[in-house]
N, C-alpha and C positions, 0 to 999 in steps of 0.2 A: 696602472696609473703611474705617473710619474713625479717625482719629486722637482719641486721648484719651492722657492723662495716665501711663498704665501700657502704652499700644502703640504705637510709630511704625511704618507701613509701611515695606518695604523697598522701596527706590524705585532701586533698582541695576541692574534689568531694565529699565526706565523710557525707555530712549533711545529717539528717536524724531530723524529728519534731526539728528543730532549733538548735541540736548539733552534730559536729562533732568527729573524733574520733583521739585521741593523740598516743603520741609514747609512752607517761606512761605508759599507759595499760601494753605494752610486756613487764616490766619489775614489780618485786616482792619486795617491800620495807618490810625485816624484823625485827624484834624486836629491833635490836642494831643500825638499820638507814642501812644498807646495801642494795645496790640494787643487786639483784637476774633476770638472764634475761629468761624469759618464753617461751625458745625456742621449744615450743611445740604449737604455737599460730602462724596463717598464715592469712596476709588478702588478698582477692579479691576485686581488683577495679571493677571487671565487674557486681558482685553481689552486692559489697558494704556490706562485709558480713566477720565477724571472722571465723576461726578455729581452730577446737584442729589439729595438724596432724598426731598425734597417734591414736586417735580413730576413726576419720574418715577414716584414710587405715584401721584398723580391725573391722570398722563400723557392718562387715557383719556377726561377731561372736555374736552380740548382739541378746538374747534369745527374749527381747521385743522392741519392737519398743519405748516404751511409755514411758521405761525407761531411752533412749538415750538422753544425753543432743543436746540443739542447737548445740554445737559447733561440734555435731559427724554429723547430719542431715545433707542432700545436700543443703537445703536451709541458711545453718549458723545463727549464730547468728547476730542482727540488731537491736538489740534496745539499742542503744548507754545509756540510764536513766537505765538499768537493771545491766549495766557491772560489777560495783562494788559488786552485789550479786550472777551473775551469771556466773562470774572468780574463785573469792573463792570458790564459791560450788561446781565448776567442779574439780579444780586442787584437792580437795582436796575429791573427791567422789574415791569408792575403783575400780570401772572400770574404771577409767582413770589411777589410778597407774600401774593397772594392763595390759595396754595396751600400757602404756607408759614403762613399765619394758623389755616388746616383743617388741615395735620399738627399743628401745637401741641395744636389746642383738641381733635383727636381722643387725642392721650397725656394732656392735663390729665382726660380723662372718663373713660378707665383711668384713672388712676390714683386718682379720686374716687369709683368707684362707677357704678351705675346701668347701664342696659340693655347701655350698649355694654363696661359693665367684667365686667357678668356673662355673655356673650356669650363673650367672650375669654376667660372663664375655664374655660366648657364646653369651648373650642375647646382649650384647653392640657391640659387633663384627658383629652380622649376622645384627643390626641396621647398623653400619657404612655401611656395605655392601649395604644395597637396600638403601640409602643415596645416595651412589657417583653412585649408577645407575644411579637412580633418576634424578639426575642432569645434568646426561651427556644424557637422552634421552630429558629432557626437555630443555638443551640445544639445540637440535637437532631439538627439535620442534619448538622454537623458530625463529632460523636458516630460516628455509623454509618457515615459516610463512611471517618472513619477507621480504626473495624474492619472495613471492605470488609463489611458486613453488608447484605443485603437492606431492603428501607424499606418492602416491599409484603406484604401477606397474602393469603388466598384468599379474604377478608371485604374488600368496596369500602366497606359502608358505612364514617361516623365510630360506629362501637360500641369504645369507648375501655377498657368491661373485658371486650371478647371476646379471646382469645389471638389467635384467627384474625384480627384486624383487621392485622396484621402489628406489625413492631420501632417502625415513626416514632408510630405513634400508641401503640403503649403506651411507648413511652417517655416522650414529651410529655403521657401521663395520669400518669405516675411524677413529673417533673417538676410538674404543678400542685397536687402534695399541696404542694409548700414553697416555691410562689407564687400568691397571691391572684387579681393580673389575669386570669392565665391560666387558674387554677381559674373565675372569672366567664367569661371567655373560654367556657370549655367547657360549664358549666351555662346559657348563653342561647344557645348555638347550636342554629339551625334549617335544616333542609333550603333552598337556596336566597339565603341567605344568604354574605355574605363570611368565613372562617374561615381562608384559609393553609392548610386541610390538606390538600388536594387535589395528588392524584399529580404534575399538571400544574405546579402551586407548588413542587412539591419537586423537580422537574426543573432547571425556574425557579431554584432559588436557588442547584441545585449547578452551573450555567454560570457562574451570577453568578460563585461559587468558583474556580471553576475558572480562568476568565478573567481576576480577581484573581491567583492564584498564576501562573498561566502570561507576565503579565505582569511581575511579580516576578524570578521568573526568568532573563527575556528581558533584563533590564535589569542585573538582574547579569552576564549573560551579556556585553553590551555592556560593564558598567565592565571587566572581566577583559579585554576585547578579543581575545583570541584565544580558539579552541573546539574539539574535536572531536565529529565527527559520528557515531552509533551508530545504524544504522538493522539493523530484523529482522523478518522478516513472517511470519504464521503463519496459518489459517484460524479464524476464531471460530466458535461454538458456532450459528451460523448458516448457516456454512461458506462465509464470504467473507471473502477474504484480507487481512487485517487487517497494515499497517505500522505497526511502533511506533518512537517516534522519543525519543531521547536525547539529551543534549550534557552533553559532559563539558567541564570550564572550572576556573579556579583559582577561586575565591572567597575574595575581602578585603573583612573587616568587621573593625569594632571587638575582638571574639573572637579573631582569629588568620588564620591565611591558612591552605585546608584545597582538595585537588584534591577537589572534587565531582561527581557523575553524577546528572542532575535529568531525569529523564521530562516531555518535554513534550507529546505528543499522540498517538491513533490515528488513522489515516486509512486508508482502503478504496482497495485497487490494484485495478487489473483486467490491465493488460498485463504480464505476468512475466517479461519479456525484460530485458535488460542494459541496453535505448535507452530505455527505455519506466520502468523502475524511477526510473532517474538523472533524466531528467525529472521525476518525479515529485517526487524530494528535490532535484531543485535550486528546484522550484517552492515549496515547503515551505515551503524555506528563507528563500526570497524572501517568503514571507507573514509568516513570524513575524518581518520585520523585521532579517533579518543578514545579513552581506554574506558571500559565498562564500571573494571573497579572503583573509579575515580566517582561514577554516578551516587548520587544523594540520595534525589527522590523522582518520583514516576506519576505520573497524571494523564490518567485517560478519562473517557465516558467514562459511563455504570453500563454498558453490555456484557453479556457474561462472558465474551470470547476476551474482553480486555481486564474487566475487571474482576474473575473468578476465581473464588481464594484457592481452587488446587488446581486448575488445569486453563487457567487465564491467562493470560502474556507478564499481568503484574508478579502474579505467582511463578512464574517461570523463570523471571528477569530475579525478583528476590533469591532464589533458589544458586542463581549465578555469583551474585551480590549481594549479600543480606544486610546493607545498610544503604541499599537502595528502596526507602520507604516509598509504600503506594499512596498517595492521597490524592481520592477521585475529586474532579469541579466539584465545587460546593452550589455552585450556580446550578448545573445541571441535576445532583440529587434533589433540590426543590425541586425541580420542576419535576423530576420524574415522582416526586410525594403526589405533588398537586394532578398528576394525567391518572394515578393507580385509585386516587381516592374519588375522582370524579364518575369512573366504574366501581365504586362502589357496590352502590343500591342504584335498579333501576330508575328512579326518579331521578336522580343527580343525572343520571343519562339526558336524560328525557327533558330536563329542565333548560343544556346548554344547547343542544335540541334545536332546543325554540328560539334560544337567543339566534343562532347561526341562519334560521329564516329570517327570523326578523332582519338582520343584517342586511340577506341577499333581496327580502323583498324592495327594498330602499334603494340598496346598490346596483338591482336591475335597471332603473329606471332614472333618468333624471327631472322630469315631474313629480316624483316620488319624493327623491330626495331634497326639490327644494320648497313640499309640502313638512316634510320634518324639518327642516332648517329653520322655517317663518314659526312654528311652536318651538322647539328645544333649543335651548341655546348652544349645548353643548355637543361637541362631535361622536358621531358614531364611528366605534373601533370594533374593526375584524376580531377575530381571533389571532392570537398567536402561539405558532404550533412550537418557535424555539423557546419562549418564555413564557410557561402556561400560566403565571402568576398577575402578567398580562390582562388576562379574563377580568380583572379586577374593573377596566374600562369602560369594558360593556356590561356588566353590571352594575356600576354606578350611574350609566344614565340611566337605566330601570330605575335603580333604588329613588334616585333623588327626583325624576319628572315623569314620574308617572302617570300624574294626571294630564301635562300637556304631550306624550305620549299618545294617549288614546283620544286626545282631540283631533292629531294628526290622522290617528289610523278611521274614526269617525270622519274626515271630511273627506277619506279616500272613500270608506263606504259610498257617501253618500255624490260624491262627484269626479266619482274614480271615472277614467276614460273608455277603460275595457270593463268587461263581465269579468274578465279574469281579476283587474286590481280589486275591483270589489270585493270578490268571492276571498282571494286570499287575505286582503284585511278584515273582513269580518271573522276569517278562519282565526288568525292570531290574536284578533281583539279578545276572542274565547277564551283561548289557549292563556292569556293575560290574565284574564280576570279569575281565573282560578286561586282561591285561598293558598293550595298549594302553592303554586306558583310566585305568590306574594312573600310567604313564609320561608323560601329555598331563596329568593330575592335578597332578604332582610340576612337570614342566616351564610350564603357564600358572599357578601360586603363586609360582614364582622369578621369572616374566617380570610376572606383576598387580601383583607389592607393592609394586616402586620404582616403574610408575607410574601408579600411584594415588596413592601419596605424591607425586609430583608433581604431578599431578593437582588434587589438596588446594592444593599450595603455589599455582599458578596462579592460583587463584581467590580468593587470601587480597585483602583489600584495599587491604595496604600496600605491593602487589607493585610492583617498577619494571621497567623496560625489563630494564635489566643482569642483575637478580638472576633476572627470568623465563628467561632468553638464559642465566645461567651453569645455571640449575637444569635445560634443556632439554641443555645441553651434557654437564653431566653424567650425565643418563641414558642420551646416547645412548654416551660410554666405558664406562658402568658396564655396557651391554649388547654393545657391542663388544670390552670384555676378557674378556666371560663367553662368545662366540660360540663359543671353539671347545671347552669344557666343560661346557656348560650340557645337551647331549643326553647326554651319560654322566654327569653327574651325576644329572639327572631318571632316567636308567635303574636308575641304582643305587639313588634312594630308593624309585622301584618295588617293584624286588626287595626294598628289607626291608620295606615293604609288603605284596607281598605275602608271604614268608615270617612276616608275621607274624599272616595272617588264612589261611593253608593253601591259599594257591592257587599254580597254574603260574608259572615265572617263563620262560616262551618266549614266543617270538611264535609263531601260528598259519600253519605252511603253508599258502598257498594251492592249489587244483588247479589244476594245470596246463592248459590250454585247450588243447582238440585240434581242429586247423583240418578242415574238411572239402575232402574234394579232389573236385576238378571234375574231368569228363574231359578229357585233356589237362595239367593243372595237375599242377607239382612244389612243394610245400608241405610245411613241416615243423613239429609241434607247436611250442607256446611253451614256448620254453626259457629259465630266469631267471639270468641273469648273475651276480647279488648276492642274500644272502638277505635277507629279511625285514626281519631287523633294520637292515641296512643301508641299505631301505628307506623305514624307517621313520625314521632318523637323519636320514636328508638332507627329508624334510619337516618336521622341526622345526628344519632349519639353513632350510628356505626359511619358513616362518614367520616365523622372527627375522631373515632378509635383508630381509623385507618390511616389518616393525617399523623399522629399521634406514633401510631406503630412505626412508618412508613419510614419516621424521621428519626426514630431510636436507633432503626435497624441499619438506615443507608450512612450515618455518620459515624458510625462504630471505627472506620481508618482515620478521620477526624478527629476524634477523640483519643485513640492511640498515639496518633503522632505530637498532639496536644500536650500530652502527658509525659512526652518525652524532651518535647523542646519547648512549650510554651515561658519556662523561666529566663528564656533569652531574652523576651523585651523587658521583663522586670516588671510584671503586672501583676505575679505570681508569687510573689514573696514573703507576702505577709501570710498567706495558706500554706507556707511551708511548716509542715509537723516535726517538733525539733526531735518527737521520738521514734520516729520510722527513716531518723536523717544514717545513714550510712555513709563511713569514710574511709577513701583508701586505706592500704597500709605507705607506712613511712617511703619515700620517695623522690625522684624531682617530678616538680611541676611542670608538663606540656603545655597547658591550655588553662587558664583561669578566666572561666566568664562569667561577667557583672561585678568586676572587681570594684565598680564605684557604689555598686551596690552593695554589696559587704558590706567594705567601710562604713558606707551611712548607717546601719544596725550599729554600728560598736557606738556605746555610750559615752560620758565623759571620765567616767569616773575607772580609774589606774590604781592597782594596789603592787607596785614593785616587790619583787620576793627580794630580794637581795641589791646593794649599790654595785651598778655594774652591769648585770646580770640579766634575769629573762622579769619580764612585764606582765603582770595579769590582767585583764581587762574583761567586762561583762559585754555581753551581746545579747540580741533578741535569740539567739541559736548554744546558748550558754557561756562559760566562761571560757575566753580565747587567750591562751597563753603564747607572749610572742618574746623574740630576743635574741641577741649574739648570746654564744656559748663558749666562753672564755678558753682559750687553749691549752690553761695552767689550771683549769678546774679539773681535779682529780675524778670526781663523778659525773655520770651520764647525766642526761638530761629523765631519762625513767628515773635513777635513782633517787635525783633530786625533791621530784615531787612525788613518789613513793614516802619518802623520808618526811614532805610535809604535811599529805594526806591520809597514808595508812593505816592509820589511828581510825581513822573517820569511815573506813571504809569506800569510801568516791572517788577512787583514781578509774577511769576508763582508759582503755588503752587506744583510741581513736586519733587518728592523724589529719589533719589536713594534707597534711605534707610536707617537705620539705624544700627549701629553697637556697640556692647558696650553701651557706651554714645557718641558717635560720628554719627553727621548728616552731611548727603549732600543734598545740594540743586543747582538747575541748571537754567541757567537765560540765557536770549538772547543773540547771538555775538554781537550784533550791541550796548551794551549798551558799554559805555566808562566812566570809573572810574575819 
């Protein structure tokens, strides 16, 4: 760049062996004191590098190489200690006159006219031209990119009003009704020809994109300096198994300061092991430029190849980094509570079973389903396999319409169209009307509804460590106080269930198994200890043992990480125990966090040891001694209050730290001034 009257370069980068390079240089102080400006002289910040720009444009007329000065050469001149000898010698050597006499008289003929001014003016023109193309396809691309929309049709050629040519080209035929160039653009294009519209261009520009934003990212990622790593791998539509990669980071800009989760690549695994994953993302990580140590925390599924506390990717990566905390989806441990407890006991089997016909019997058909629509008001929902807490949907139309339920499935008996719709609504009507059935109905709607409510909250976005950890804590008393009521409760809404649709309120005897006897053999029929019902209690006490275990066990890195940062939003504070508080020793302070929070503990009330001097003050965490320590005070700051407490026995030696010249020290509640 060159220096004019409206721009100075920035010349702060500029150092080179201990000097940098001035704006004097471009200008020529002669004989009478006058400054002369040496507009033939251009600097590059990216090379850190002078030039002539005369003889570097006719560089190529130069008969030797050997004779070119620096300032003509692609690599410029750089040695800031030379300048003063090798400015003068250039301006004033006969090929630089003479190349600087051809740059003039080539800009006096622009700007006069004639071949070479008309020349240059096609040249500017056919530029503007593939400019506003330019921009209106890559507008285009942009466009559908960001609707995740196809760009392709089942039409190759460019036919701009076929529908079939796909989205990119009618959209950029939409687009040239309310721009000219690109309307020309489209009315001269021919087979063979340069046009940007081709598949391979649109490829082309969204890497450009892509590589653009991804580096964007990377680089915020860096100002933030710290990151957590979100890796998850799934099979693509190709059916190879695709990892995708995330980091979550703080992000500071002019806007505000905001915890963000930015996607930065897929990339193709083949080894699905624990050794073989972690290699993978540590290599990753290494390419897109960030350093490992720098990583925080780590979030994967609950698979054991990711998440295995000695031979998992998490366990691998900690091994590397041991302040790279693992904390698995909290979204995803519910749900895998909710898949492990539903295998249970056979009948939880058996029960969702029959919801999943029910479903399909409805959803086969569309007389079907608009014989349930004209009885229930309410929609029938699938299963869902990514959020099992989901279930909760389709058992709440059970729980709550039950009875207009079996009117539907009663008029399909009765005016079903096939043998078959019959035969299977009568099959389910059965399968319904079962006590059991009724009582696993009543029982998994008290167990679905908190959590899925939790469920929801896990996933909200402004969740934090703490409030995830209090909401998980909570579910799990709200199901531990309900453990030993929750089976006779579910039994009793049964019963007015079913007394309120005419059916049995027993459980079904089973027969009895009669062993066969071998010759020799003393064997006696099975005989049942407990009935039925009592049977049938203690498997929905081990259902909710399993719920129960399921949730201790999978939140245990939850609860770790809880315990080690949860005091950062300041929900935690009042549960701090002041006698298990541990304090550096004496020090400077790096990092103080909650420092508003402190403060609000300290009381009002001030007892000054001395005029001048240090300040005692009570806190919820005991008593906080603060103050300058005067430079003409003969005694330390130990000795001081050795001197006032010793007696008493209650000096601890406990620091906050140090600041400046300012100490804190912290001393028992129970002492009284």
């Amino acid at each position: 760049m060159r220096i004019d009257s409206n721009y100075t370069p920035d010349f702060s980068k500029s150092e080179r062996d201990g000097r940098t390079l001035t704006k004097d240089w471009f200008y020529k102080v002669l004989k009478n004191g006058s400054k002369v400006k040496r507009s033939f002289l251009a600097y590059s910040e990216t090379k850190n590098s002078l030039y002539c720009i005369s003889c570097r444009m006719f560089s190529h007329m130069f008969s030797h190489e050997s004779k070119m000065s620096y300032l003509a050469k692609e690599e410029g001149l750089g040695n800031w200690k030379k300048l003063s000898d090798k400015i003068p010698e250039h301006e004033n050597s006969s090929n630089h006159k003479h190349y600087f006499c051809m740059w003039k008289s080539l800009e006096t003929s622009l700007g006069m006219g004639g071949i070479d001014k008309e020349l240059q003016d096609a040249i500017q023109k056919e530029e503007t031209h593939w400019k506003e193309v330019l921009h209106c396809i890559v507008d285009a691309i942009l466009y559908l990119a960001k609707q995740g929309s196809p760009f392709r049709g089942t039409n190759e050629r460019c036919d701009f009003e076929n529908p079939s040519s796909g989205k990119f080209l009618n959209t950029t035929a939409l687009l040239s009704h309310y721009n000219v160039p690109l309307q020309k653009h489209i009315e001269r294009h021919k087979k063979g020809q340069i046009s940007y519209f081709s598949s391979d261009i649109q490829d082309k520009f969204l890497d450009i994109i892509a590589d653009k934003i991804r580096q964007d990212i990377i680089q915020d990622v860096k100002k933030a300096k710290y990151f957590a790593l979100m890796f998850d791998c799934t099979p693509d539509i190709s059916n190879n198994e695709q990892m995708t990669e995330i980091i979550r980071y703080v992000n500071m800009s002019h806007h505000g300061t905001e915890v963000v989760e930015s996607f930065l690549d897929f990339f193709l695994v083949s080894d699905k092991t624990g050794e073989g994953l972690s290699q993978e993302i540590i290599k990753k990580v290494k390419n897109d430029g960030l350093d490992l140590e720098l990583c925080r925390a780590q979030s994967y599924d609950n698979g054991s190849n990711m998440a295995g506390k000695y031979k998992g990717v998490q366990a691998r990566i900690l091994k590397k980094n041991k302040y790279a905390y693992f904390l698995p989806c909290s979204a995803h441990s519910l749900n895998l509570v909710g898949v492990h407890a539903a295998d249970a006991c056979l009948s939880a089997s058996n029960y969702f079973g029959v919801l999943h016909s029910f479903y399909n019997y409805f959803c086969r058909s569309t007389s079907r389903w608009e014989v349930l629509q004209k009885h229930v008001p309410l929609t029938l929902k699938a299963e869902s396999k990514t959020r099992w807490s989901a279930r909760l949907e389709s058992v709440e139309v059970i729980f709550k319409h039950l009875h207009k339920i079996f009117l539907a499935l009663d008029e399909l008996c009765t005016n079903g169209s096939t043998s078959e719709t019959k035969t299977e609504a009568k099959t389910l009507m059965g399968q319904m009307k079962d006590f059991q059935f009724l009582v696993l109905t009543s029982f998994w709607y008290s167990v679905l509804k908190p959590i899925d409510r939790a469920n929801k909250f896990l996933q909200g976005k402004d969740v934090t460590v703490d409030r995830a950890m209090r909401n998980i804590q909570g579910l799990i008393n709200l199901l531990s106080s309900k453990r030993e009521n929750l089976a006779s409760e579910a039994m009793a809404d049964a019963k007015i269930m079913a007394q309120n649709n005419g059916l049995e309120t027993d459980f079904k005897e089973k027969r009895k198994r009669k062993k066969k006897m071998m010759p020799g053999e003393i064997c006696e029929d099975e005989v049942f200890g407990i009935t039925q019902e009592e049977l049938f209690r203690g498997s929905l006490m081990e259902i909710l043992d399993r719920i129960l275990s399921e949730m201790n066990s999978r939140f245990d890195a939850l609860k770790d990480v809880n315990s080690k940062f949860g005091f950062l939003s300041g929900s935690q504070i009042n549960e701090i125990d002041s006698t298990t508080l541990q304090f550096c020793d004496e020090g400077p302070i790096d990092l103080l966090f909650g420092c508003g929070i402190f403060f609000n503990l300290m009381e009002a009330e001030r007892t000054p040891l001395a005029s001048g001097t240090l300040c005692l003050r009570t806190s919820k965490l005991g008593w906080v001694v603060k103050g300058l320590i005067q430079s003409a005070c003969s005694l330390s700051v130990d000795e001081v209050l050795e001197d006032r407490w010793s007696d008493q026995g209650i000096v601890q030696k406990n620091y906050f730290g140090s600041f400046l010249n300012q100490s804190y020290y912290t001393f028992p509640r129970n002492y009284e001034t």
